[in-house]
N, C-alpha and C positions, 0 to 999 in steps of 0.2 A: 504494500500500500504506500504509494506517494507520503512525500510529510507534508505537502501542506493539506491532501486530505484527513490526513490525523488530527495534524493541527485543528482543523477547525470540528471535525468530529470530539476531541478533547473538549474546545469550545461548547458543545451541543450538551456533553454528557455533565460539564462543569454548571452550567446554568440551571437560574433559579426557571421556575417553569414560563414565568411573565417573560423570560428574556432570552428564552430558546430559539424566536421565531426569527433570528438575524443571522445567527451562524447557520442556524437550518436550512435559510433560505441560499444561503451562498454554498454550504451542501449541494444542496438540488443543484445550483448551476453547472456544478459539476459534475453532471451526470449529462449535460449538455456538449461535453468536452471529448472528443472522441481519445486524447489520451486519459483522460482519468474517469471516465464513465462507469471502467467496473469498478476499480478501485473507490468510487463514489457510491454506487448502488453498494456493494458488498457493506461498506462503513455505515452508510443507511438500514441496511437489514440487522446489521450487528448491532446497534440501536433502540431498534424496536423490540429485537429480542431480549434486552436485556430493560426493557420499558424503561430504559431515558425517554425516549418517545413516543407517542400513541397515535389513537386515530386521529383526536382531534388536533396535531399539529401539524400530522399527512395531507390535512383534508382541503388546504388552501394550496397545497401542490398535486391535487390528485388527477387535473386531466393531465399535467407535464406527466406524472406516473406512468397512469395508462396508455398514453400516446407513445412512450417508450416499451410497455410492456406488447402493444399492439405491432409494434416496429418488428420486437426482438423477434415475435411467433411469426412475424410475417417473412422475415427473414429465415425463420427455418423453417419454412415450409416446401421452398422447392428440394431440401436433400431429406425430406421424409422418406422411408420407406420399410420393408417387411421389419416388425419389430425384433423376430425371431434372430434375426441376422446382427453381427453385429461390425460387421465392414461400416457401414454409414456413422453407425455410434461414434465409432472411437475413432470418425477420420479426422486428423489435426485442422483439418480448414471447420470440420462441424462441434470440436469440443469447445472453442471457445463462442459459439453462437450459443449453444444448447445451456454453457454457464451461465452466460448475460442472462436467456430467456427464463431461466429458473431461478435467478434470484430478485429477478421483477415479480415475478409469479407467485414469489415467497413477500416479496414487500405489499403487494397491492392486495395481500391475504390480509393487511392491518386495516384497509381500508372496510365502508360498510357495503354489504353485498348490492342495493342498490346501484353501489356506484363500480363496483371491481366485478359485480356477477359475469354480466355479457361478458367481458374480458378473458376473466377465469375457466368460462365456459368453452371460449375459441380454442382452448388449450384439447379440449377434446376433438377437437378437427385433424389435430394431429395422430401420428403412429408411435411416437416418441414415449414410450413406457411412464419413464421420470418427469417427463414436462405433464402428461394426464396426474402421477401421481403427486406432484405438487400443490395442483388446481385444487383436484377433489378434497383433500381435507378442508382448505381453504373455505368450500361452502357448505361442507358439513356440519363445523363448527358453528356455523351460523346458522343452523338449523337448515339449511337449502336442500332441495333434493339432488342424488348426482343418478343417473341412469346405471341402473344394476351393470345392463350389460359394458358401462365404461370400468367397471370398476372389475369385472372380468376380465375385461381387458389389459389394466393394470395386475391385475394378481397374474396373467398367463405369464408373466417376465420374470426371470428368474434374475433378473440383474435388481427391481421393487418390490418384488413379494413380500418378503421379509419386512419392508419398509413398510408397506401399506398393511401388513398383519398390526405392525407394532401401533401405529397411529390409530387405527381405528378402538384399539386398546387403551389406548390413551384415552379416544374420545365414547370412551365404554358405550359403542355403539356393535352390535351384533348384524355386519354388513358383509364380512369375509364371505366370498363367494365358498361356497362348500368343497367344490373341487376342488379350493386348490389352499383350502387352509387343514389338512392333515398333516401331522406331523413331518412323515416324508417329503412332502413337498415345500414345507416351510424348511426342511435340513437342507434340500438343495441350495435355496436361495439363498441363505446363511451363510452353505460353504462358497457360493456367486461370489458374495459380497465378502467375504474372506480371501477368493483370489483377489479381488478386485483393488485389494488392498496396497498403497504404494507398494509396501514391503513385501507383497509376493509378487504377482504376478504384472500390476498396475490396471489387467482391464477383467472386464465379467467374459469368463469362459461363453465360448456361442454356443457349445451344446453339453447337456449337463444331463448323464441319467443314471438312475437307482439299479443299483446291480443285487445289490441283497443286504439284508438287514439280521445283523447280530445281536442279541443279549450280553449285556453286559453289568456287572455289578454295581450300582453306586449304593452305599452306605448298605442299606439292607434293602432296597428295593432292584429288581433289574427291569432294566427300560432297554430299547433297540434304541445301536447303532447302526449309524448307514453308511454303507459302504456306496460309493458314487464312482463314475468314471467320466471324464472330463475332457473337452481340448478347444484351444484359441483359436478364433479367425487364422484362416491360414494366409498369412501375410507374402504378398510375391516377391518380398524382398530376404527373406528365412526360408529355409526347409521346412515343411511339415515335421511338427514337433509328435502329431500321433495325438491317439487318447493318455489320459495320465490316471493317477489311483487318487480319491479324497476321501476321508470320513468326513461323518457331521453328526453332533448329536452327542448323547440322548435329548431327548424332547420328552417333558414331562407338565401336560395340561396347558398344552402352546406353549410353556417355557423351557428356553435353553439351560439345558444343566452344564455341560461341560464344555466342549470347544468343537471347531474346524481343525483339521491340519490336513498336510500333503506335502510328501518329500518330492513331489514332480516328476515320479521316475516312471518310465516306461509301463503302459497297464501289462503289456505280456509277460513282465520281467518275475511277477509272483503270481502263486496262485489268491484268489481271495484271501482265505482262511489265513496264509499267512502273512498277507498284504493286512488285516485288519489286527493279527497280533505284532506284528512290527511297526503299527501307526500308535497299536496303546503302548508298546512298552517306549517308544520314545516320547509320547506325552508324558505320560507317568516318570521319565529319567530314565528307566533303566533297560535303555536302547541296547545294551552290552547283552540280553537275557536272549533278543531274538537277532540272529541274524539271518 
């Protein structure tokens, strides 16, 4: 983040509530700024999250808002496409569109549904798994309705499932599509979002499936673990890297008890059985017991 937008977001977060609406406003300008626009947006959401600011100080900047969040979706709309896939996702010309558009998506959620609904809504026009799943909380919380089958649509992605389980938990709403809020299918998305992670892989595996589910002991109850098999957009600049091994799991009443991992080694290289005792004995430390 730039320092003069710090600066003046320090300004925002330091004032009394009477004397917010000056740094705030020169906030906003910056978001007019093609170099510091995320860096502007981003300092505005981290704001509101943390309630320096609210609706009622958003609401004298709320067409600039939505005229920006209308830009950002309009803008990723021509590299929409199959959500299954994830070549478009994670191409460098589309990740930094798809940031911008979802953290307008998250800002214009402070606003009242009135004025951010239509807006929020256009996000479903999209294929874009993460930009639907931002929206839809957005008008839930405000009591709005979101169409079942959009929220299908966000739960089929294994890269927001897991997202869209936990939020609507949050908003102790009983919405999760049934297919695909069972354990197993909430483990995939987990261990998604476990590749997905700087520190392993950096993006969500494009195809992710259950190979078989083990008993496992915690404390004195046992719960299944999942045994998955995984592999990345195959990029034409790499070799095909192949399917890989991942557990996930247990899952105990929608909650994760213990963790994801994956040593990323080749699926043919073990058999399951002991592809899943050489996953627990290196969580557990004592990797030296299987090899």
């Amino acid at each position: 983040m730039s320092d003069e937008v710090k600066c003046i977001a320090r300004e925002v977060r330091g004032a009394r509530s009477e004397l917010k609406a000056q740094p705030l406003a020169r906030l906003i300008e910056k978001t007019q700024d093609s170099e510091t626009v995320t860096n502007a947006i981003t300092a505005l959401l981290q704001l509101c999250e943390r309630s320096f600011i609210g609706r009622q100080d958003l609401m004298p900047h709320a067409q600039t808002l939505l005229g920006l969040c209308s830009e950002a979706l309009d803008q990723s709309k021509p590299v929409q496409a199959d959500p299954c896939k994830m070549e478009w996702i994670i191409d460098p010309d589309y990740k930094p569109i798809r940031h911008r558009a979802g953290l307008l998506l998250d800002i214009i959620g402070y606003l009242p549904t009135e004025e951010a609904g239509p807006v929020l809504r256009a996000a479903f026009s999209l294929t874009d798994p993460r930009l639907k799943l931002i929206a839809a909380p957005s008008l839930l919380r405000n009591l709005e309705p979101v169409d079942a089958a959009e929220l299908e649509k966000i739960a089929a992605s294994h890269e927001v499932r897991i997202l869209l389980w936990e939020q609507l938990r949050q908003l102790q709403m009983e919405l999760m599509p049934i297919r695909w809020s069972g354990s197993d299918q909430l483990a995939a998305s987990e261990l998604s979002r476990w590749i997905e992670h700087p520190m392993e892989l950096g993006t969500p595996p494009e195809e992710i499936e259950l190979i078989e589910t083990f008993p496992v002991q915690v404390d004195e109850r046992v719960l299944d673990l999942y045994l998955f098999r995984f592999r990345e957009f195959a990029k034409p600049w790499e070799p095909d890297q192949g399917w890989k091994a991942g557990v996930a799991g247990p899952y105990e009443n929608g909650q994760f008890v213990r963790s994801c991992f994956s040593s990323f080694e080749s699926w043919d290289a073990r058999t399951p059985e002991d592809r899943v005792k050489k996953m627990i004995a290196i969580v557990s430390g004592r990797d030296g017991e299987s090899n």
